[in-house]
C-alpha positions as CSV (number, residue, x, y, z in Angstrom):
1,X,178.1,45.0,50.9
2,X,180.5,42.6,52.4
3,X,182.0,39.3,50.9
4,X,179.6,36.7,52.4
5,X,176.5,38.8,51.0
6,X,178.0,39.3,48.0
7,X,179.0,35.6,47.1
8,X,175.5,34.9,48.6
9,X,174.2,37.1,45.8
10,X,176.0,35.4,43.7
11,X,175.1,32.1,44.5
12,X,171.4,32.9,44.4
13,X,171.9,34.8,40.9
14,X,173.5,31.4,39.0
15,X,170.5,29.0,40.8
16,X,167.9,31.3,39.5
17,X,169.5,31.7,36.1
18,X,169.9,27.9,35.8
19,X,165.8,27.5,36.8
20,X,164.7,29.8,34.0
21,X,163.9,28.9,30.4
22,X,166.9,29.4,28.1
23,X,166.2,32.1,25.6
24,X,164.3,32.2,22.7
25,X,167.2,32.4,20.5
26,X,169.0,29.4,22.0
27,X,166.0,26.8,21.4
28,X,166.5,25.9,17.7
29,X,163.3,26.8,15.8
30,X,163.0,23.3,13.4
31,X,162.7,21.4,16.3
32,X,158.9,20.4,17.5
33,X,158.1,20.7,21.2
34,X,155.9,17.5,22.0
35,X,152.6,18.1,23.2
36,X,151.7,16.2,26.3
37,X,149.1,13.3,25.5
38,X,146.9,12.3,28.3
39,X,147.5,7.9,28.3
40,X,144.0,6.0,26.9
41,X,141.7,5.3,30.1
42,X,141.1,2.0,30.7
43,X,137.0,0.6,30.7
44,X,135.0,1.0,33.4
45,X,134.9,-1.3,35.9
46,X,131.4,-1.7,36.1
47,X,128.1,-3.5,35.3
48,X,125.8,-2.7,32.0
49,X,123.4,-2.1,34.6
50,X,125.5,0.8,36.6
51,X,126.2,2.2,33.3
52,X,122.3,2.4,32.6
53,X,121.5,3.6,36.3
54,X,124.0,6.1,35.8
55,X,123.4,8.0,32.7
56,X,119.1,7.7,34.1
57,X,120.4,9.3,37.0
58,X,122.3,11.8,34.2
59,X,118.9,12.2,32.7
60,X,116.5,12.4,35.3
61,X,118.2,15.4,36.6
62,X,118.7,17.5,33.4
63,X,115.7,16.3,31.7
64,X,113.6,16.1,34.9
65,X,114.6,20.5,35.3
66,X,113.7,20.8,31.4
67,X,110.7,19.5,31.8
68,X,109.6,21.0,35.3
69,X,109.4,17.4,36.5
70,X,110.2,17.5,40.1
71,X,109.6,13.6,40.5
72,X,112.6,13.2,38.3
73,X,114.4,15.7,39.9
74,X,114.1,14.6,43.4
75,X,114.7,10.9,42.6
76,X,118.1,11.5,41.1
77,X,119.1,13.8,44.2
78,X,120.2,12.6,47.4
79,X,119.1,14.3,50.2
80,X,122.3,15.8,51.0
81,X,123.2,16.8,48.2
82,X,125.0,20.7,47.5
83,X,124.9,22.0,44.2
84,X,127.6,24.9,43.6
85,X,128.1,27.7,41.3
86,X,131.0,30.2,41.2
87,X,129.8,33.8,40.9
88,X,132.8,36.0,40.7
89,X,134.3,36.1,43.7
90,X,132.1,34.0,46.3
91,X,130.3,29.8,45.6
92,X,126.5,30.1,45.6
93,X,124.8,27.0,47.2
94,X,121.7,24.7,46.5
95,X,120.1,22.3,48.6
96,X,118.3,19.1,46.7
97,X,115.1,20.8,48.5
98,X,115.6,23.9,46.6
99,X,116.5,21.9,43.6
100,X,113.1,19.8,43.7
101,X,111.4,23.8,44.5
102,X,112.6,25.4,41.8
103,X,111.6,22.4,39.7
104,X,108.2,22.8,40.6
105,X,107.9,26.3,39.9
106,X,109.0,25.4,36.1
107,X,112.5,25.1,36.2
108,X,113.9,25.3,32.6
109,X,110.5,25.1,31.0
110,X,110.8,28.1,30.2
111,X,114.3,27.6,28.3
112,X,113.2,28.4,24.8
113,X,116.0,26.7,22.9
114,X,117.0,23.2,21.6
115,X,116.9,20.7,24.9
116,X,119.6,18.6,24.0
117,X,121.7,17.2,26.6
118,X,124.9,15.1,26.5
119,X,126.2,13.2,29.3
120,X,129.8,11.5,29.7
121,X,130.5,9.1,32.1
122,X,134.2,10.5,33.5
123,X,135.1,8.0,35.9
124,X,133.6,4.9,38.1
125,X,135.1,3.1,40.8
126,X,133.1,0.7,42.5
127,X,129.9,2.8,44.3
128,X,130.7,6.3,42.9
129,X,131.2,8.4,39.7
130,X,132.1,11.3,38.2
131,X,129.6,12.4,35.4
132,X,129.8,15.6,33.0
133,X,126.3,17.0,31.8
134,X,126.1,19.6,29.0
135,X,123.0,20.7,28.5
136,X,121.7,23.8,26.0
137,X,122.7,26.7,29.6
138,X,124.5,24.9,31.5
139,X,127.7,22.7,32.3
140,X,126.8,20.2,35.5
141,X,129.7,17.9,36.7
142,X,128.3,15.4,39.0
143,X,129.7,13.2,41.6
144,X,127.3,10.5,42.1
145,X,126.8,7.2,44.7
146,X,125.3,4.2,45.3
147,X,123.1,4.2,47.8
148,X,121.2,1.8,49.5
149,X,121.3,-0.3,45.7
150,X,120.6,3.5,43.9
151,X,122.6,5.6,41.6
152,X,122.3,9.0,43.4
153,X,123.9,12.6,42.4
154,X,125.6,13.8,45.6
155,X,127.4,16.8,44.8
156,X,127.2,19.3,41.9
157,X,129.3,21.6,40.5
158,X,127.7,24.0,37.7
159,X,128.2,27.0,35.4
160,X,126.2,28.8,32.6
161,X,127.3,27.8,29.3
């Protein structure tokens, strides 16, 4: 090795050794390492009557598949909407057509647990929102927007509980 690679090595050595964590024997033991704290949100931006049009679109869907109900079902879906899943390695996709199908063919009537769903408005700015929906199977985060003066779930992204 001649001199240039060598005080290249060298160089490269003391950067990387100043990157890495010092060891555990150097970072006194009495003293607490703070834990990051995510700041308060701030309220929603929005009307009482977003707020209620929301969470009924919330309901509508999750109840609306509990029940079989494809009315409720289809009135919380747009038409565009894409409902994802991750199965291992690939994203599955639904259509609200397929949604609305397999609502009509009994959806999760046939669930035979508690029903009990809880849904947490995330985020609103002005014409959309982010929603969370757990339900007794499932985990549904929903990115919803109004529409022609309607609350509508656009895009879903899902997992089994």
């Amino acid at each position: 090795m001649n001199s240039r690679h060598f005080c290249l090595t060298i160089f490269l050595a003391m950067i990387l050794g100043s990157c890495s964590a010092p060891p555990p024997s150097a970072v006194p033991t009495s003293t607490p390492v703070p834990i990051p704290t995510l700041a308060p949100t701030a309220p929603f931006n929005a009307s009482d009557e977003d707020l209620a049009a929301i969470e009924q679109t919330a309901l509508d869907y999750i109840e609306g598949w509990y029940e079989g109900n494809a009315e409720r079902i289809e009135r919380s879906l747009h038409p565009d909407l894409v409902k994802r899943t991750i199965q291992s390695s690939r994203v599955e996709t639904l259509s609200a057509e397929q949604m609305v199908g397999f609502t009509q063919q009994g959806g999760g009537k046939a669930f035979p647990g508690e029903k009990k769903n809880t849904v947490t408005i995330l985020d609103i700015d002005n014409d959309i929102a982010t929603v969370k929906v757990v339900s007794a199977e499932y985990i549904d985060y929903l990115q919803m927007g109004k529409v022609n003066g309607e609350w509508v779930i656009i895009n879903i992204l899902w997992r089994h509980k």
